[in-house]
C-alpha positions as CSV (number, residue, x, y, z in Angstrom):
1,X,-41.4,5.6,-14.6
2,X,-43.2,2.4,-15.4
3,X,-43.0,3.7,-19.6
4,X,-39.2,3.7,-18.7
5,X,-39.3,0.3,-17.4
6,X,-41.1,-1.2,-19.8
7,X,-38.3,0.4,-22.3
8,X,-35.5,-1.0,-20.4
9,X,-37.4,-4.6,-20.3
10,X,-37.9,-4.8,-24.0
11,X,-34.2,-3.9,-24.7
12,X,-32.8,-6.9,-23.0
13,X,-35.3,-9.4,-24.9
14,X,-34.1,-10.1,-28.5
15,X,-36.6,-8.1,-30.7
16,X,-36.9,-10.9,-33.3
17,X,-38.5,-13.1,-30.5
18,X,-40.3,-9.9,-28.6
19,X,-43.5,-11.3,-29.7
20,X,-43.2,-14.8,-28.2
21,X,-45.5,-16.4,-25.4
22,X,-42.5,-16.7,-23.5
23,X,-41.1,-13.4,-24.0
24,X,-44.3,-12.0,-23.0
25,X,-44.6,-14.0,-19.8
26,X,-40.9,-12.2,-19.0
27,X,-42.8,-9.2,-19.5
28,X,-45.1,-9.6,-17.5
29,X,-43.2,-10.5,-14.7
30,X,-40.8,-7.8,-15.0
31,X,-43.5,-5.4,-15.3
32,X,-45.1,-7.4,-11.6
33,X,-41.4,-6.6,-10.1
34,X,-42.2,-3.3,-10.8
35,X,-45.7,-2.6,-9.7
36,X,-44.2,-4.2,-6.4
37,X,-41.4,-2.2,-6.1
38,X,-41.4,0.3,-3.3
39,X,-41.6,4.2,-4.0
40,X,-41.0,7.3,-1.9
41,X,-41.9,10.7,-2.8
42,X,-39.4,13.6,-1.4
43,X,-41.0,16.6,-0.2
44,X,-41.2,19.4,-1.9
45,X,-38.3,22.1,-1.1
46,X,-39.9,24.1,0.5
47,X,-40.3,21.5,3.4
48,X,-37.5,19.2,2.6
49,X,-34.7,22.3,3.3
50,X,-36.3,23.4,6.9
51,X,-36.2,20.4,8.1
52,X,-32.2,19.7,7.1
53,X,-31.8,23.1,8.4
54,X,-32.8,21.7,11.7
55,X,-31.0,18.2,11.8
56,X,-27.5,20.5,11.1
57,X,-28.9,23.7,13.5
58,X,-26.0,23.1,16.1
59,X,-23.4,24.4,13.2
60,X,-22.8,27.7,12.8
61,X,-20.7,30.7,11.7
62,X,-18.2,30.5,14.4
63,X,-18.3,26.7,14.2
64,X,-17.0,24.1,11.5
65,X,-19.8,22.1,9.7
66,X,-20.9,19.8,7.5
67,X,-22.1,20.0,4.1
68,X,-25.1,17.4,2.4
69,X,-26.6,16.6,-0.5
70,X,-29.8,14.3,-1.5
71,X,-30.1,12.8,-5.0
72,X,-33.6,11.2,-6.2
73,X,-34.7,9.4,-9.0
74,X,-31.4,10.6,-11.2
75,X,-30.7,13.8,-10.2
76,X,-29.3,16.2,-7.4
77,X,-32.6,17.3,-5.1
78,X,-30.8,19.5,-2.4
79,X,-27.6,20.7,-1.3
80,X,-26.8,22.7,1.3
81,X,-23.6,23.8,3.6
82,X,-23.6,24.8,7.1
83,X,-20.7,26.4,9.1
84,X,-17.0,27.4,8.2
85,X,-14.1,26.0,5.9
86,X,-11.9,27.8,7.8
87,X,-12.6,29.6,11.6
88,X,-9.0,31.3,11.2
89,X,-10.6,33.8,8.2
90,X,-14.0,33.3,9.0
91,X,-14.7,31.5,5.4
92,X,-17.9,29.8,5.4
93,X,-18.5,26.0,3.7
94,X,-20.4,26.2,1.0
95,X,-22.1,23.1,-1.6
96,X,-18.5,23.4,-3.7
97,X,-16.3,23.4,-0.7
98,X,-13.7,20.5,-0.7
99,X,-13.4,18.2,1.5
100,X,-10.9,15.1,2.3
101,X,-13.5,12.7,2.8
102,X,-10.9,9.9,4.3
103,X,-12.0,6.1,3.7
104,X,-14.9,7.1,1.1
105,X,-11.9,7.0,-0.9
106,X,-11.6,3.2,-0.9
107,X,-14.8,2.6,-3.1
108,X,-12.5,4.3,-6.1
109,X,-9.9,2.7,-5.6
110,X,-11.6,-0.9,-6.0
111,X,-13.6,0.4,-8.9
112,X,-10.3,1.3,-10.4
113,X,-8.8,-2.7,-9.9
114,X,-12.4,-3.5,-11.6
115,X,-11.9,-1.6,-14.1
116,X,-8.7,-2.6,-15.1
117,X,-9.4,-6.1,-14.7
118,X,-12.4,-5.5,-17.1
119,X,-10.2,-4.7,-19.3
120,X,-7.9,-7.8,-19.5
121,X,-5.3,-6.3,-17.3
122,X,-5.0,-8.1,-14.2
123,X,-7.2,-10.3,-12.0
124,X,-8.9,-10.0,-8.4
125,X,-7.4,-13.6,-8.4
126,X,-4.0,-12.7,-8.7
127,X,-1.1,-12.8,-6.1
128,X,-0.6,-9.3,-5.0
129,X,3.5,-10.4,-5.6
130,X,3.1,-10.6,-9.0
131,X,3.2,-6.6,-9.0
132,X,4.5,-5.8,-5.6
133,X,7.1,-8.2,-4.8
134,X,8.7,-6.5,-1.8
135,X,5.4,-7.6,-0.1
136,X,7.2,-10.7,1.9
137,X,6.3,-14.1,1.2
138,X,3.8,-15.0,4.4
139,X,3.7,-18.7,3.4
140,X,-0.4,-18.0,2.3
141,X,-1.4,-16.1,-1.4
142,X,-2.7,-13.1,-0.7
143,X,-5.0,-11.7,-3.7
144,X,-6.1,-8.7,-5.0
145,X,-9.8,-10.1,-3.8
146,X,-8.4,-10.2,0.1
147,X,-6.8,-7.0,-0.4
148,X,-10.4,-5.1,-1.8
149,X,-12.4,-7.4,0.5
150,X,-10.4,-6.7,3.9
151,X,-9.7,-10.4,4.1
152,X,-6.1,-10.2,3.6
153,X,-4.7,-10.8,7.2
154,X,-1.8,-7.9,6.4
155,X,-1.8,-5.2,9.7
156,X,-3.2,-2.0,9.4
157,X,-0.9,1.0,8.0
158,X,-2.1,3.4,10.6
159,X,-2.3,1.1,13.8
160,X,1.3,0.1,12.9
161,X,2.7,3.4,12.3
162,X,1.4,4.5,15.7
163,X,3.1,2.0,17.4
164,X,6.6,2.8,15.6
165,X,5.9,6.4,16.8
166,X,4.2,8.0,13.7
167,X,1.5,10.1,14.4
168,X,-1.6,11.1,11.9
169,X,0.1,14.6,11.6
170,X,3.2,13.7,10.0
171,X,3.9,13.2,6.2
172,X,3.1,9.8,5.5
173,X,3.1,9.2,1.5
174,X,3.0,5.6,0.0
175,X,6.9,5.1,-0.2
176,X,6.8,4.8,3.8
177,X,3.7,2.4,4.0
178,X,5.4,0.0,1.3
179,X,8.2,-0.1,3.5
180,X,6.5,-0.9,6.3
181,X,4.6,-3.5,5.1
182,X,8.1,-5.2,3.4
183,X,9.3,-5.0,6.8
184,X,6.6,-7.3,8.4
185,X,7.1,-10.9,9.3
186,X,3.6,-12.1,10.1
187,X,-0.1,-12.0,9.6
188,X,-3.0,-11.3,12.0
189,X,-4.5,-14.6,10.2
190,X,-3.9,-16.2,7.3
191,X,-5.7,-14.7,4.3
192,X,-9.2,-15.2,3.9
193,X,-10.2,-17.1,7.4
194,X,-11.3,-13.4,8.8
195,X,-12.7,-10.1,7.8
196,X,-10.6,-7.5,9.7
197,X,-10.6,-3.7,8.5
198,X,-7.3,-3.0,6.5
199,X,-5.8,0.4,5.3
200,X,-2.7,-2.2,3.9
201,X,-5.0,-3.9,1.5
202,X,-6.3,-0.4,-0.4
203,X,-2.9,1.2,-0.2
204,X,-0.9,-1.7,-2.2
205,X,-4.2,-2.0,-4.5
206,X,-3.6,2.2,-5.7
207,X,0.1,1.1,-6.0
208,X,-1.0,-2.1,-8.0
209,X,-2.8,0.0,-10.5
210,X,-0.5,2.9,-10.6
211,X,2.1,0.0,-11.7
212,X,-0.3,-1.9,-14.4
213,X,-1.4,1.5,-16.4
214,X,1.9,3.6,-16.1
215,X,0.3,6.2,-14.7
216,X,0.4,7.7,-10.9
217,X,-3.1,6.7,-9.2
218,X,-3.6,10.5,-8.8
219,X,-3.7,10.4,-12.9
220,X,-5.1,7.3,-13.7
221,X,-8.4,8.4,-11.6
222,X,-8.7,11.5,-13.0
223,X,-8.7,10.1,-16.4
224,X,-11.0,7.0,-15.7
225,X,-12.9,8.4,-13.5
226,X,-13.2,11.8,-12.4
227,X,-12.7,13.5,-16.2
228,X,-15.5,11.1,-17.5
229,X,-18.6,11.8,-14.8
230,X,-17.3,16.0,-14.7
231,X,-16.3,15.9,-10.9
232,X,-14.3,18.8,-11.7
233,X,-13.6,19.1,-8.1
234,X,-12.1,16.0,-7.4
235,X,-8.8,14.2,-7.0
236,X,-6.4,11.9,-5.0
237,X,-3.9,14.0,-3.1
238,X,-0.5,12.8,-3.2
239,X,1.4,15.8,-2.5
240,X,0.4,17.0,1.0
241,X,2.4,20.8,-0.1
242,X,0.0,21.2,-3.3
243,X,-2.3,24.4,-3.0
244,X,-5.7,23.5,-3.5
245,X,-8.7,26.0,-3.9
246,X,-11.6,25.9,-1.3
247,X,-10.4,23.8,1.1
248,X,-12.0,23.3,4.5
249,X,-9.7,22.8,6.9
250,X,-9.7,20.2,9.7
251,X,-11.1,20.8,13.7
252,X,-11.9,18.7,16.9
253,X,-13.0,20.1,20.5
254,X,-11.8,18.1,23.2
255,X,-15.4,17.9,25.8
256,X,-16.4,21.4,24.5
257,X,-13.5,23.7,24.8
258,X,-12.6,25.6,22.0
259,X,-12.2,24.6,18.5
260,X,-8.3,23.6,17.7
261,X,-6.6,22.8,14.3
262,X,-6.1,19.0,13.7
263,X,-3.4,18.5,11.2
264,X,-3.0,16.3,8.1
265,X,-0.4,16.0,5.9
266,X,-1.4,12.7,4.3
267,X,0.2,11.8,1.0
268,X,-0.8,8.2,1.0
269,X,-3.5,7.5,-1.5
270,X,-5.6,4.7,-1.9
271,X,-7.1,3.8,1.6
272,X,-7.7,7.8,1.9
273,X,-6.9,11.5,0.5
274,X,-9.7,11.9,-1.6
275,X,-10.6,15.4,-2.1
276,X,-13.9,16.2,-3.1
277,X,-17.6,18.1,-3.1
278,X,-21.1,17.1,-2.3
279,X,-21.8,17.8,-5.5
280,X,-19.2,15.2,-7.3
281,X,-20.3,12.8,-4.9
282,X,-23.7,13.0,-5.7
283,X,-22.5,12.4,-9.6
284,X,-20.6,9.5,-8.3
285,X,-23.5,7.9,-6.8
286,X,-25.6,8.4,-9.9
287,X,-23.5,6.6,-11.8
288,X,-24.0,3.6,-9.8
289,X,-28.0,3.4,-11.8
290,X,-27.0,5.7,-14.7
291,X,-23.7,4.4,-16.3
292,X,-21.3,6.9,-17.4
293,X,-17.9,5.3,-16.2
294,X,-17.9,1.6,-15.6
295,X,-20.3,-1.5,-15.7
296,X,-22.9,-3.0,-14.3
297,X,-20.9,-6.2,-13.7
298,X,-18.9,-4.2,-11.8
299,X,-21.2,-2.0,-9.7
300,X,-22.9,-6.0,-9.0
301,X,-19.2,-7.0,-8.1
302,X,-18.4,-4.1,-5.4
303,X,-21.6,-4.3,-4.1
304,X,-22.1,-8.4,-3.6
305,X,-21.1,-9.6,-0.3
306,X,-17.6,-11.3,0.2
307,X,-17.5,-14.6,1.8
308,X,-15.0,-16.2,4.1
309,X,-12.9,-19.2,3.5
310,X,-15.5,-21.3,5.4
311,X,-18.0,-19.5,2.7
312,X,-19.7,-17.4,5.6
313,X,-20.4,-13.7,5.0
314,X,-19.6,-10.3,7.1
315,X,-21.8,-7.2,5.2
316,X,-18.5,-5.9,3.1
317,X,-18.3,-6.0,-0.6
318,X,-15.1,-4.6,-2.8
319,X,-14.5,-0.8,-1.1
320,X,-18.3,-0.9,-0.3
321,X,-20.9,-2.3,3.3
322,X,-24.5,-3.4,2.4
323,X,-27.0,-3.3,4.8
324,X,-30.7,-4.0,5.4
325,X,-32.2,-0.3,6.8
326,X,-35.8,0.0,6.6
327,X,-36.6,-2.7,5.0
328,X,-34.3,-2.3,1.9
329,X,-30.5,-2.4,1.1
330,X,-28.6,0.3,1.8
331,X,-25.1,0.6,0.5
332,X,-22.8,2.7,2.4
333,X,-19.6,3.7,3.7
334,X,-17.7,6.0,5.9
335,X,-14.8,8.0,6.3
336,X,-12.8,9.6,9.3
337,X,-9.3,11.2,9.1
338,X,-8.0,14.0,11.7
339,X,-11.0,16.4,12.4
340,X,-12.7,15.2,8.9
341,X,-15.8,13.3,8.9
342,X,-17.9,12.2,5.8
343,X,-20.7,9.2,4.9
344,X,-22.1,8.1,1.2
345,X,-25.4,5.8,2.0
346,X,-27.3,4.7,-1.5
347,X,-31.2,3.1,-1.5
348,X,-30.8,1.6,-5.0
349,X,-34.2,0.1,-5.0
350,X,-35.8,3.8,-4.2
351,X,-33.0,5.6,-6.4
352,X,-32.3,7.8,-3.1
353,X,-28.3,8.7,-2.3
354,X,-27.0,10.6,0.4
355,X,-23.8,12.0,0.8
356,X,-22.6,14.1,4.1
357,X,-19.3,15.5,5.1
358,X,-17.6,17.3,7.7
359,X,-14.8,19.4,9.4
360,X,-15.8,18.9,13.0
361,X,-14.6,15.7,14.4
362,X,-17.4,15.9,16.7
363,X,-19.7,15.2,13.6
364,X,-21.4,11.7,13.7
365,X,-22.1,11.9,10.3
366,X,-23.4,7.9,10.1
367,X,-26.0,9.5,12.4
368,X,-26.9,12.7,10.9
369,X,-27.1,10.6,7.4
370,X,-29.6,8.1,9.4
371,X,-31.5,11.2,10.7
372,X,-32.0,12.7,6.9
373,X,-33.0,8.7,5.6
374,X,-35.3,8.5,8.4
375,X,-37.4,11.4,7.4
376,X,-37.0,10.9,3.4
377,X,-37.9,7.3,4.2
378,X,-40.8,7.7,6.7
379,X,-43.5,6.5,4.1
380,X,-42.0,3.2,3.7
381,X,-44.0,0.1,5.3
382,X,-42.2,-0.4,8.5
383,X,-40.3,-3.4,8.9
384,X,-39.1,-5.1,12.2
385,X,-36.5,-8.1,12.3
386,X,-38.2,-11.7,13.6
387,X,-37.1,-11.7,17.3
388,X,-36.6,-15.2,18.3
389,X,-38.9,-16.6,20.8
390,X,-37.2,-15.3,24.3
391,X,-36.7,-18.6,26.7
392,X,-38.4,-18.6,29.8
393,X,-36.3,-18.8,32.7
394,X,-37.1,-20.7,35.6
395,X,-34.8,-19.5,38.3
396,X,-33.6,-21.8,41.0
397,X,-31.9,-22.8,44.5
398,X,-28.3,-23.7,44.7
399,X,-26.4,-24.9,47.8
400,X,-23.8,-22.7,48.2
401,X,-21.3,-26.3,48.4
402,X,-22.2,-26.8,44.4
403,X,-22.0,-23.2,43.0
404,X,-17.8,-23.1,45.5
405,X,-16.1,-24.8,42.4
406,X,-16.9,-21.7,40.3
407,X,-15.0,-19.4,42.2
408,X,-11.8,-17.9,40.9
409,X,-10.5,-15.4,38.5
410,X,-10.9,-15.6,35.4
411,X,-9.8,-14.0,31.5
412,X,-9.9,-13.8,27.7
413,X,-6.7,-12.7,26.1
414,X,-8.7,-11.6,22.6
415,X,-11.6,-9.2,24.7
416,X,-8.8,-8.4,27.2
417,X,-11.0,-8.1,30.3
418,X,-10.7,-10.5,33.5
419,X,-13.9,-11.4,35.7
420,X,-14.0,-12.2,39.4
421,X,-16.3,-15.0,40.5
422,X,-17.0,-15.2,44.6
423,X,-19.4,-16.1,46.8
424,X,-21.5,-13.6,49.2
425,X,-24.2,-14.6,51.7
426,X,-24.6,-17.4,49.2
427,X,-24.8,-15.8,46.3
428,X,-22.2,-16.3,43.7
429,X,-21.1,-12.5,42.4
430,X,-19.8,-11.7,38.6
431,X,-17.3,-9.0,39.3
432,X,-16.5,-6.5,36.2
433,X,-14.3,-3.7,37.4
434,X,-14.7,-1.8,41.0
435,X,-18.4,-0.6,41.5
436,X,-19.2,-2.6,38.3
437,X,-20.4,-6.1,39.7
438,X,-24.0,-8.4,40.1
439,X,-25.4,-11.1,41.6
440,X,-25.9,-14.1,39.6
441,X,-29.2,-16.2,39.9
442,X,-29.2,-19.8,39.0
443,X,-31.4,-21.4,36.2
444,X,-29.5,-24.6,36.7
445,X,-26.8,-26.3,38.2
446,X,-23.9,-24.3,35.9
447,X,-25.5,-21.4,34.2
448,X,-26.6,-18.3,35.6
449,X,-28.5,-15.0,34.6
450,X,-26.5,-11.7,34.7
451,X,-29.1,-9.5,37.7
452,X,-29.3,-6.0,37.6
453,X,-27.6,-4.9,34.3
454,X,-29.3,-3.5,30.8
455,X,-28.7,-6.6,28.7
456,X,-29.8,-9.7,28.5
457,X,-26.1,-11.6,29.8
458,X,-26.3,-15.7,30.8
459,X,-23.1,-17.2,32.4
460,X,-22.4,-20.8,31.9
461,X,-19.6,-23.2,33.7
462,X,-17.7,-25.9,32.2
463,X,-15.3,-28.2,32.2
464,X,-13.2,-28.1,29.6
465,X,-9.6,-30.2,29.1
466,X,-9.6,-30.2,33.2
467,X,-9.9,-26.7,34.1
468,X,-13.1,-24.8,34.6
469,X,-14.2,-22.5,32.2
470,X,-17.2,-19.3,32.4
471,X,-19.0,-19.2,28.6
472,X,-20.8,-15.2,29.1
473,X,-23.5,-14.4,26.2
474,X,-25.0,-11.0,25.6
475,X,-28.1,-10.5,23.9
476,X,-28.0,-14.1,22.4
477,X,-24.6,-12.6,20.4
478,X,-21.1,-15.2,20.1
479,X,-20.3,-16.5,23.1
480,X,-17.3,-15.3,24.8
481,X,-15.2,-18.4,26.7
482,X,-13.3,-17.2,29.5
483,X,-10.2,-19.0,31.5
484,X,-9.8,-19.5,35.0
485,X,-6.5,-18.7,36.2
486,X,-4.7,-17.7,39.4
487,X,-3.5,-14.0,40.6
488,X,-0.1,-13.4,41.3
489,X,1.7,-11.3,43.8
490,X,4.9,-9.4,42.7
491,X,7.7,-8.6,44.9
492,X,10.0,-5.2,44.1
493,X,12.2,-7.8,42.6
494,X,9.4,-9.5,39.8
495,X,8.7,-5.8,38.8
496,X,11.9,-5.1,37.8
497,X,12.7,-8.1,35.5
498,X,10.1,-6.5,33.2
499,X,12.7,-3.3,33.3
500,X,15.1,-3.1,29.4
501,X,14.6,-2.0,26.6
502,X,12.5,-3.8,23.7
503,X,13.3,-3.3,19.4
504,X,10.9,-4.3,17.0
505,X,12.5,-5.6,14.0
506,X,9.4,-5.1,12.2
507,X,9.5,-1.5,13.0
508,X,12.5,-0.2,13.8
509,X,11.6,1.0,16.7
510,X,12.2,0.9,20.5
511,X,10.2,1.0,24.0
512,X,12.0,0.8,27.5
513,X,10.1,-0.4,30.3
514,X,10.5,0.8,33.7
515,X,9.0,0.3,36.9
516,X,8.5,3.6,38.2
517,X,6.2,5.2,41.3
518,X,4.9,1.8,41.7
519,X,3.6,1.6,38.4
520,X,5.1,-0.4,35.5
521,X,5.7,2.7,32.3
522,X,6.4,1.9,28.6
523,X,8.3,4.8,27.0
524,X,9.1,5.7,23.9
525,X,10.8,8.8,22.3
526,X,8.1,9.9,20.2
527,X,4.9,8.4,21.6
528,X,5.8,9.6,25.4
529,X,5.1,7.0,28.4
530,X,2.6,4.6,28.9
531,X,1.0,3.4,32.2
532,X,0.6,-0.6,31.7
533,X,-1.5,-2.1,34.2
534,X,-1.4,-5.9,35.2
535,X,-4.1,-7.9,33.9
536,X,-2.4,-11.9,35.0
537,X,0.8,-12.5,35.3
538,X,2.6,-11.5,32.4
539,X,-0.4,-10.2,30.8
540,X,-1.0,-6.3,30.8
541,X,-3.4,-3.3,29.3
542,X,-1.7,-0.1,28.2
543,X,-3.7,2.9,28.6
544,X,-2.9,4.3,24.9
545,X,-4.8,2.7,22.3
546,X,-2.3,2.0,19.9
547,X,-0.4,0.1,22.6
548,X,-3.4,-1.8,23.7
549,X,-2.9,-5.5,25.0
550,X,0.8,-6.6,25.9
551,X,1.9,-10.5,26.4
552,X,5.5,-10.6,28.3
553,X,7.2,-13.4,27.1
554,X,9.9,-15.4,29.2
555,X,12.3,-18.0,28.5
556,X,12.3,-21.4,30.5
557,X,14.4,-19.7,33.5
558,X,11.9,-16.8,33.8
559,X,13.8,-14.0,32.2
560,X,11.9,-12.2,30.6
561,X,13.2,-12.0,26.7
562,X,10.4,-9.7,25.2
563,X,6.5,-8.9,24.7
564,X,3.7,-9.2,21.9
565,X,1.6,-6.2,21.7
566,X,-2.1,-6.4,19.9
567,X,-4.4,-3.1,19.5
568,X,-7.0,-4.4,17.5
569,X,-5.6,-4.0,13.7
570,X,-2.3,-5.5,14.3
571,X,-1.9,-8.8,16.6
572,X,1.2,-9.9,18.4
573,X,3.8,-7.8,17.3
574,X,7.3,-8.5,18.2
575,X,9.5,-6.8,20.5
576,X,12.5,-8.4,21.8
577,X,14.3,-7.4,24.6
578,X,17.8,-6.1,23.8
């Protein structure tokens, strides 16, 4: 190793100046990088395969599984396959087994925008409208950068389609997304003040590059990519009809009952539809030391953190997460479609990759890929973050006349949760949810300690524009501001002004409200009904995730003239009442 090093040091000094004091000095601290550096040593196989037999024990003939593979210091160490392709004919999964390994599949398609912008082709700078231009004009550029980085602001694909009554079994191909997406009318935020998760972003970036080389993203992958590191059993699916050898098929159990089919009939590519092995994965992640395909520019451009407008950071490179596990980076990414389940984690600095995948979507397989790192990476020096000093807290007494202005109701539209501040036997109370509440101690005249709960919570009191306000912190994370705000009580006659039906525009799609048994129902023809219950007035939860947090919206008289519904990918969405 250190002969190789040395190798790879000379090369990158000019040999006409190789024997220079300052050349040398380079040298020499390379060659100190190195002697730094830290090393593992897998175990041999005969006790490295036992023990990955018993981290994937629970899967079995009868079950579906998962499939692994471990490369080391440039080459494939172990693979191995556990449980059945398919439970209908009893075919087990085996190392070539293929698997649609969901959003692993965004890592291509970024390396595919790199490489064509490499080549003089287009830029990570430029306005995705200069080759999409039914994307609508938001007011705000949105690059290819936002796109790769999850910056963008555009709603998510899947979140969207869910609400318009889509669900993940249907055919879904590319044609349908861009018409979504020309469809829309606003942003969650305007591009590049957040980092929000986007299946958008990758899905106009596949169609970007399709439209730049003149070839289908299907082809142009299979040329750049797949052809040139032999994964021979790899490609982007964009026909969900096409018969492809050695499949596994997809499976979920609902709280242990039998294993059922989950269907997928993606033909969207881009964000997802990757099929592939263990085995092309593991030459996939080799490439990221041992060029075949690519650059190193752009292995240092995927994998460098993105930053914010406001130049701060969030983990996520281009199609790529970097993390700090064990004491060295680990550069990752996951992937979960229907009952498929995969995760790619590399350990440049140790030349370790692991790659996992599933067809149980019971599989954890961020977990199960921890579990194998933890045991290949037991011999590292253990590393622990710098806990900051922990404040003493000095509790104290507090008439019951100074804590009465803090008692109320109070909410946070973004968390969607509502607290309940009273007094008891003179003890203010932080009510959650029913059987979920605490007394809170005083450590001064406005901020309390959270009693009796697993986390370290502090709530604070302020004023704030006139009203009061409650500030909660958890473990020392962001602060979460709170607003007080009054209950109402509806008659017969306030429930039913909510009743009508409601079209999205942006969607083509329609909900009717009704208040029915007491209980106020969203239904729609495809997606069936949904219980809302009242958070505040006008303000309500819906028991379906897609169809998370709805706003009422009423005009000046009180009629109410339509709602805004978030569910964490997509934020105030239009309906308007008809």
């Amino acid at each position: 190793m250190l002969n190789n090093f040395i190798k790879e040091a000379c090369s990158i000094i000019h040999p006409k100046v190789l024997g220079t004091r300052l050349n040398l000095v380079y040298l020499i601290f390379l060659l100190s990088l190195t002697a730094r550096a830290q090393t593992i040593t897998l175990p041999d196989r005969s006790m490295l395969s036992p023990h990955i037999d018993s981290v994937f024990r629970k899967y079995k003939a009868n079950t579906p599984g998962v499939v692994i593979s471990i490369i080391h210091n440039g080459k494939i160490q172990l693979m191995k396959a556990y449980g059945s392709a398919n439970l209908e004919y009893d075919i087990l999964n085996t190392t070539y087994t293929k698997f649609h390994v969901a959003s692993i599949s965004k890592q291509f398609t970024a390396f595919s925008v790199l490489l064509l912008q490499e080549s003089g082709r287009l830029s990570l700078e430029d306005d995705i409208r200069k080759y999409i231009p039914e994307v609508p004009d938001f007011g705000h550029t949105i690059t290819l950068r936002h796109l790769a980085s999850h910056t963008s602001g555009l709603r998510d694909q899947w979140n969207l389609l869910l609400l318009a009554g889509v669900g993940q079994g249907d055919i879904i191909n590319t044609e349908h997304i861009l018409t979504l997406i020309s469809e829309q009318k606003e942003l969650n935020f305007e591009p590049g003040e957040e980092y929000l998760y986007c299946n958008t972003g990758y899905t106009l970036l596949a169609e970007v590059v399709s439209r730049v080389s003149g070839q289908t993203f299907a082809e142009f992958t299979q040329e750049h990519i797949f052809s040139p590191l032999k994964m021979t059993n790899t490609s982007f699916v964009d026909d969900h009809e096409k018969i492809i050898k050695n499949k596994a098929y997809s499976y979920y159990s609902a709280n242990g009952t039998a294993y059922r089919k989950r269907v997928l009939n993606y033909e969207n590519v881009g964000p997802t539809n990757l099929l592939t092995t263990v085995e092309d994965l593991s030459l996939w992640m080799l490439n990221f030391k041992n060029l075949t395909v690519g650059s190193h520019n752009i292995i240092e451009q995927m994998t460098t953190e993105a930053r914010l407008n406001n130049g701060k950071t969030f983990g996520g490179g281009l199609g790529l997460f970097m993390n700090s596990n064990y004491g060295i980076t680990e550069i990752e990414h996951g992937g979960a479609d229907a009952g498929f389940r995969a995760h790619l984690s590399i350990y440049p600095s140790v030349d370790l990759g692991i790659a996992i995948v599933s067809n149980a979507a019971e599989s954890d397989t961020r977990m199960l890929a921890s579990e194998v790192a933890d045991y290949l990476l037991k011999d590292l020096p253990k590393t622990s973050p710098i806990q900051p000093e922990k404040k003493q807290l000095n509790y104290i007494n507090l008439e019951s006349r100074l804590m009465e202005p803090f008692v109320g109701y109070y909410w946070t539209k973004e968390h969607a949760y509502t607290r309940h501040i009273y007094l008891k036997n003179d003890t203010l109370m932080h009510f959650r949810t029913e059987n979920n509440e605490s007394p809170l101690a005083p450590i001064s005249k406005n901020e309390f300690k959270v009693m009796n709960v697993p986390v370290d919570a502090l709530v604070r009191f302020e004023e704030r524009n006139g009203e009061t306000v409650l500030i909660e912190t958890v473990n020392d994370g962001e602060p979460i501001v709170l607003t007080k705000f009054s209950p109402v009580q509806y008659t017969e006659a306030d429930w039913e002004k909510y009743e009508g039906e409601y079209y999205s525009g942006e969607l083509k799609t329609v909900y009717a409200i009704q208040w029915v048994g007491n209980k106020l129902i969203a239904k729609h023809i495809r997606m069936g009904n949904i219980e809302l219950r009242m958070v505040k007035h006008n303000f309500f939860l819906g028991n379906r995730g897609f169809f998370g947090n709805v706003e009422f919206l009423r005009d000046n008289r009180e009629n109410v003239i339509g709602f805004r519904v978030s569910n964490g990918r997509v934020r105030d969405l239009l309906f308007a009442k008809n």
